[in-house]
DRENDO-1510 file (C-alpha; in Angstrom, 1 decimal, always signed):
<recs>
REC; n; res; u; v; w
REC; 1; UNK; +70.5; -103.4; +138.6 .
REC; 2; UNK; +70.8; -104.0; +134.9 .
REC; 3; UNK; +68.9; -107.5; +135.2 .
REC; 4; UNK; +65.9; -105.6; +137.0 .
REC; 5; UNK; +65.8; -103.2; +134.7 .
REC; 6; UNK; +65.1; -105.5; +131.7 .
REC; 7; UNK; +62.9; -107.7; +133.8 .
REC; 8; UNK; +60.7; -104.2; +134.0 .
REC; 9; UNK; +61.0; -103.4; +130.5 .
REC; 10; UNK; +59.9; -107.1; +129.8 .
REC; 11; UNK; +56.9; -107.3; +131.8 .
REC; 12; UNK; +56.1; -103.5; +130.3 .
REC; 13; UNK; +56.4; -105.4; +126.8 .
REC; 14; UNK; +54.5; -108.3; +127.8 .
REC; 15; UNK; +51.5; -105.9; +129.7 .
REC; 16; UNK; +51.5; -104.3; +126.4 .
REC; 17; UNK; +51.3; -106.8; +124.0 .
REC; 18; UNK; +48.1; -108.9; +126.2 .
REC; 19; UNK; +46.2; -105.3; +126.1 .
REC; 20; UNK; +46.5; -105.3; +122.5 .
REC; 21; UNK; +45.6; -108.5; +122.1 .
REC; 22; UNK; +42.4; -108.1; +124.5 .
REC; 23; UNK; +41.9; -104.9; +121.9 .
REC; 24; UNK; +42.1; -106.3; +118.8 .
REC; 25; UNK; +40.2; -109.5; +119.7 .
REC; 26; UNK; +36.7; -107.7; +120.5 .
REC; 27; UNK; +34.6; -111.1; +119.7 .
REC; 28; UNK; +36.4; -112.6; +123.0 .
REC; 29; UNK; +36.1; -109.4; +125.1 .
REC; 30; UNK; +32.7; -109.1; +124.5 .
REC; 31; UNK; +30.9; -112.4; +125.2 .
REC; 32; UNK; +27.7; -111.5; +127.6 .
REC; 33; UNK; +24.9; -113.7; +129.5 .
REC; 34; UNK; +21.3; -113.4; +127.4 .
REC; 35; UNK; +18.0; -114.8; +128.7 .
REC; 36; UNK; +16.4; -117.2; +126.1 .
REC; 37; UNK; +12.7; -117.2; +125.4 .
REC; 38; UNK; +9.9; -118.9; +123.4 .
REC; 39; UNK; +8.7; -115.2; +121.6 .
REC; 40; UNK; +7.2; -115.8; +118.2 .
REC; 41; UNK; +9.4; -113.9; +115.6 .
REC; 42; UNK; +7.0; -111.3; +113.7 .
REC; 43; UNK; +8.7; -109.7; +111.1 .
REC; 44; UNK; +12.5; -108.9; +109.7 .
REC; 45; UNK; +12.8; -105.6; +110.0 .
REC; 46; UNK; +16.5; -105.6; +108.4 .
REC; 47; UNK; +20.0; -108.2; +108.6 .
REC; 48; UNK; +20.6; -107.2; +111.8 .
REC; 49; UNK; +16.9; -106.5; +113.5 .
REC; 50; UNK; +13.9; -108.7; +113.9 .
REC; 51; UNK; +10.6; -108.1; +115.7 .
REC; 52; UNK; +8.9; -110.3; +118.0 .
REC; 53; UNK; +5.5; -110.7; +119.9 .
REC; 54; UNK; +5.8; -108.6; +123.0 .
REC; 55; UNK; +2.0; -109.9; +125.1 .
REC; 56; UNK; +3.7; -108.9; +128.4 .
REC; 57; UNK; +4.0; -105.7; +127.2 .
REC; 58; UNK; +0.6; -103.8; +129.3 .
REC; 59; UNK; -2.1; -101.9; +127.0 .
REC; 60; UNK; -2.0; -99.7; +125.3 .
REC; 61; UNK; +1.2; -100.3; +124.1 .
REC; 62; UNK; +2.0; -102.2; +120.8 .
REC; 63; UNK; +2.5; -106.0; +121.4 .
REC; 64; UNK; +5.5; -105.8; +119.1 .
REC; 65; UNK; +9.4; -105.2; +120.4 .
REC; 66; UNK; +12.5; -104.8; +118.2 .
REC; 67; UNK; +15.4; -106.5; +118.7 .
REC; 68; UNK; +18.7; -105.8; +117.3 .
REC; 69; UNK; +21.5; -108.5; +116.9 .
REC; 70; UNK; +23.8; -107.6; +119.6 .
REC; 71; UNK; +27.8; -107.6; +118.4 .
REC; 72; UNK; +27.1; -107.3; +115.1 .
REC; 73; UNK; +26.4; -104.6; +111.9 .
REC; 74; UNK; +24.9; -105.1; +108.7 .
REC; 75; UNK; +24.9; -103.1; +105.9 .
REC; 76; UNK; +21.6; -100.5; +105.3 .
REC; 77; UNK; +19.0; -100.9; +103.3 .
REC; 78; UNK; +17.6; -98.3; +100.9 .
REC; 79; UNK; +17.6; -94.4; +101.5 .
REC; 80; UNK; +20.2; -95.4; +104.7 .
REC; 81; UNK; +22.3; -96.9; +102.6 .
REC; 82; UNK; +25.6; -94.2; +102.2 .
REC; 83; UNK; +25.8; -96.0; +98.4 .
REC; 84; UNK; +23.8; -98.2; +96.1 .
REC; 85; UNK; +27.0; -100.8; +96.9 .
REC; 86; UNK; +25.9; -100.8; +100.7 .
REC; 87; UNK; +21.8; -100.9; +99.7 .
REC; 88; UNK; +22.2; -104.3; +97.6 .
REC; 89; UNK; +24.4; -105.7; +100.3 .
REC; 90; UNK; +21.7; -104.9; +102.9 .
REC; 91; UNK; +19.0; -106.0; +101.2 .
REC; 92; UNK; +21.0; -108.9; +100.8 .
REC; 93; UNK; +21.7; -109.7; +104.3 .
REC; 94; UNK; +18.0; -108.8; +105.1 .
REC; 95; UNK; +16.9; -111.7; +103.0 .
REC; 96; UNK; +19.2; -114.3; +104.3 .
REC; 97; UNK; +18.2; -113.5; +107.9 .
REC; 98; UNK; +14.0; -113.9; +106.2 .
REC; 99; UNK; +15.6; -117.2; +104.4 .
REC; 100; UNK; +17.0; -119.1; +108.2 .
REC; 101; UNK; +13.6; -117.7; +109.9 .
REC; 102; UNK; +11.6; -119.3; +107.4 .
REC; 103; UNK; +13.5; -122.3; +107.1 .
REC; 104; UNK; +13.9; -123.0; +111.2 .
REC; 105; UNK; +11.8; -125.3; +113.0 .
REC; 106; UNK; +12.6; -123.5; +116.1 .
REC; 107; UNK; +13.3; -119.9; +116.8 .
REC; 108; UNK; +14.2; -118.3; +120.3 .
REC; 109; UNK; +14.9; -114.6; +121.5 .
REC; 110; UNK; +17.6; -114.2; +123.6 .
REC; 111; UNK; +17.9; -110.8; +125.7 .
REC; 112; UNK; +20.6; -109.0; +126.9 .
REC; 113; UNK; +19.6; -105.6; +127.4 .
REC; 114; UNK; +18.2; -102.7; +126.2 .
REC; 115; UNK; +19.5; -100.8; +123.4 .
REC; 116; UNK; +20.9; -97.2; +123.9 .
REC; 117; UNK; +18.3; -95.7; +121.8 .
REC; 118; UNK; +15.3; -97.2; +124.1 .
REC; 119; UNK; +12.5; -99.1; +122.4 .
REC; 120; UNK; +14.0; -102.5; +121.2 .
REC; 121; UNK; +16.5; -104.6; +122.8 .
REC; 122; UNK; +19.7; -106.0; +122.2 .
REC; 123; UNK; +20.4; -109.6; +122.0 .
REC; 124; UNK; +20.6; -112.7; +119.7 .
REC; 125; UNK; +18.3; -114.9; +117.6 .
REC; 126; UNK; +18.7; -119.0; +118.0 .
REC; 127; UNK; +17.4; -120.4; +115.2 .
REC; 128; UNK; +17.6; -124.4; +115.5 .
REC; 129; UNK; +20.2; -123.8; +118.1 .
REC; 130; UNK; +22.3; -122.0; +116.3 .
REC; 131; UNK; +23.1; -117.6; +116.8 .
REC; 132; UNK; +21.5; -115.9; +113.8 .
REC; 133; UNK; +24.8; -113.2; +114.9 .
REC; 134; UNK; +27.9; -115.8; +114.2 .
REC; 135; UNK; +25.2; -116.8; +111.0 .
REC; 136; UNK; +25.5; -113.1; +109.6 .
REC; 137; UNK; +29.3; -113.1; +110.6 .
REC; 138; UNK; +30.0; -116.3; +109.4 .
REC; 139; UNK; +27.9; -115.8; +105.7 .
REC; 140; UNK; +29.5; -112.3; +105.2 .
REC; 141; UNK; +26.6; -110.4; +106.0 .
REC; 142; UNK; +28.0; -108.7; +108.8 .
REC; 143; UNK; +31.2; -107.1; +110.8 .
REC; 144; UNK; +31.6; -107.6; +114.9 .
REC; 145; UNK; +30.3; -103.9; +115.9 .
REC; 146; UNK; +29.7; -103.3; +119.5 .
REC; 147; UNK; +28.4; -99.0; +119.4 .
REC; 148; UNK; +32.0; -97.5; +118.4 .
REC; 149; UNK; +32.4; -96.2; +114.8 .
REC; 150; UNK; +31.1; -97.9; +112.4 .
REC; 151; UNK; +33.1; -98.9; +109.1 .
REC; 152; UNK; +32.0; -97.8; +105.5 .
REC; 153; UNK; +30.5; -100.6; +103.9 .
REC; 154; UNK; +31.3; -98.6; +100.4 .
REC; 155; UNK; +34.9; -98.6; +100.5 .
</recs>
């Protein structure tokens, strides 16, 4: 009875500690299948969001759709900005995401699916073959963020 028991406990620690792991590991829970197109990228809207040519899109709607990296948060720019700290940092991370557009020979859009707020989508940007999202992560310029609360980019 006694060696039961423990075997339960064990595999209660073990169920435990693989949740927690799953938890605090969101970058490999969250991996998801985009579709990759040819769109030509329009503007930078901020670090985080580019627009690109929408033609498919039927009249009289704008040609234009938004398209926010998916998995990732940068800081805000100016009057969104919760301090000036956060504002330079955006404008910051804006202007490195202008700097790998420029500098790409080729840029794709990769969908995954719309964004809760309607009117852009989610997804990625593959500049040279290489994800404008592990770019921001990688540079600094942004946290893993996948729609729970957002962390303070003023503390």
């Amino acid at each position: 009875m006694k060696i039961s028991r423990n075997i339960g406990r064990g595999l209660i620690v073990i169920t435990i500690l693989v949740l927690g792991f799953l938890v605090a590991q969101p970058g490999f829970a969250k991996e998801v299948k985009m579709e990759v197109y040819d769109f030509e990228i329009t503007r930078v809207i901020d670090g985080d969001t580019v627009a690109f040519r929408a033609d498919f899109l039927p009249a009289p709607l704008k040609q234009e759709l938004s398209i926010r990296v998916y998995g990732v948060d940068t800081p805000e720019k100016s009057w969104r900005a919760e301090c000036e700290s956060e504002a330079a940092w955006g404008e910051r991370a804006s202007q490195f995401t202008k700097d790998q557009l420029n500098g790409a020979t080729k840029l794709q859009v990769a969908i995954y699916k719309w964004d809760k707020f309607g009117g852009r989508v989610l997804g990625d940007i593959i500049i040279d073959g290489r994800s404008l999202r592990y770019m921001l992560i990688d540079n600094g310029f942004a946290r893993e963020y996948y729609g729970d609360k957002k962390e303070s980019w003023c503390e």
